[in-house]
LUMSETOR-364861 format. One record per residue (C-alpha): y, z, x. Coordinates in steps of 0.5 Angstrom, whole numbers, padded with zeros to 4 digits, always signed. Example, Ala and Ser with C-alpha at 12.3 -4.5 7.8 and 13.67 -1.06 7.14 Angstrom:
<atoms>
-0009+0016+0025/-0002+0014+0027/
</atoms>
This chain:
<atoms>
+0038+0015-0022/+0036+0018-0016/+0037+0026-0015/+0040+0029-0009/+0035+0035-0009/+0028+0036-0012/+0026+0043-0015/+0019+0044-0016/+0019+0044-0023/+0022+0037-0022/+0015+0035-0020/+0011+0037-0026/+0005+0031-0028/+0006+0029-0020/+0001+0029-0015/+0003+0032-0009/-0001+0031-0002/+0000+0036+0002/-0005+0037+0009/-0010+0041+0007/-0010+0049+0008/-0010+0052+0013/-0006+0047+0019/+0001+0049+0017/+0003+0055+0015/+0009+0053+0011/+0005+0049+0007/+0001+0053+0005/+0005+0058+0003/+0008+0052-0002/+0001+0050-0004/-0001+0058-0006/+0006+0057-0011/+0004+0051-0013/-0003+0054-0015/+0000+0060-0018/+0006+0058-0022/+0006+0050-0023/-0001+0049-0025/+0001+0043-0028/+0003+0039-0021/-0004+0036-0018/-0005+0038-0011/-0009+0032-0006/-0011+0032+0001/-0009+0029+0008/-0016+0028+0012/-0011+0033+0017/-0005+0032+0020/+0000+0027+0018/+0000+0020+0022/+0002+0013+0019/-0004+0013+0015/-0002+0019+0011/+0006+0015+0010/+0002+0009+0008/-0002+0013+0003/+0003+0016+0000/+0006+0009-0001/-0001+0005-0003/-0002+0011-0008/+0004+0012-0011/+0004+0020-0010/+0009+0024-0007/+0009+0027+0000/+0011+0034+0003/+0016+0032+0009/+0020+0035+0014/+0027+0032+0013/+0028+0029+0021/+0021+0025+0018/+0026+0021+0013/+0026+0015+0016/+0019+0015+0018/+0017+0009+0014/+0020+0003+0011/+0017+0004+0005/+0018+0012+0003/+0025+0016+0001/+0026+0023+0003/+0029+0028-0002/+0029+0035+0000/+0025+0040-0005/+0030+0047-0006/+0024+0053-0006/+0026+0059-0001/+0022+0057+0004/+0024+0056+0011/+0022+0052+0016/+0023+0054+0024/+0025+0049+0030/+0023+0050+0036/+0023+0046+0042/+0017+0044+0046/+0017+0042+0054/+0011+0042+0059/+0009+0049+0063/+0011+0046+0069/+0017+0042+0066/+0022+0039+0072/+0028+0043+0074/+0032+0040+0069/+0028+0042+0063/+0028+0048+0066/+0034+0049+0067/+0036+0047+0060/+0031+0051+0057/+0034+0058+0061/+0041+0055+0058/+0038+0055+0051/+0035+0062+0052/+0041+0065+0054/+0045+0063+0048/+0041+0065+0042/+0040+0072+0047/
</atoms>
């Protein structure tokens, strides 16, 4: 039976790899919650930021990754569950600083309705 939702007590005995710190804050406020109140989850590291060889990784050594919920179907051989902690992660959208005037325009809409 699969879970719908992981708490962090759930991952207890696991190896979770993480980048290492210091590249996502968001991450490394999970890490230092994990460091101060899980000491029996062990922590491993990416060589950086994520890239297919991190998935494949985590797939050949059989540990669990921390995710981003878009990246669910990055690869064939990983399954995203989401992990319940008060953490929040912010979206943002990104385009070129002399974006085209449809970029720009879109991004003049988007400022306009979360003002």
């Amino acid at each position: 039976m699969t879970k719908e939702e992981l708490s962090i007590d759930d991952l207890e005995d696991q190896t979770l790899l993480m980048v290492p710190p210091g590249i996502s804050e968001k991450n490394d406020q999970l890490r230092q919650e994990i460091l101060e109140r899980h000491p029996d989850i062990s922590i491993k590291y990416t060589n950086g930021r994520y890239d297919i060889n991190v998935f494949n990784q985590a797939v050949d050594d059989n540990v669990a990754l921390v995710n981003l919920t878009p990246w669910k179907n990055i690869h064939p051989n990983l399954v995203t569950v989401p992990l319940k902690t008060d953490i929040e992660v912010e979206y943002g959208i990104l385009a070129a600083k002399h974006a085209d005037g449809k970029v720009q325009n879109f991004t003049k809409q988007i400022r306009r309705l979360l003002s």
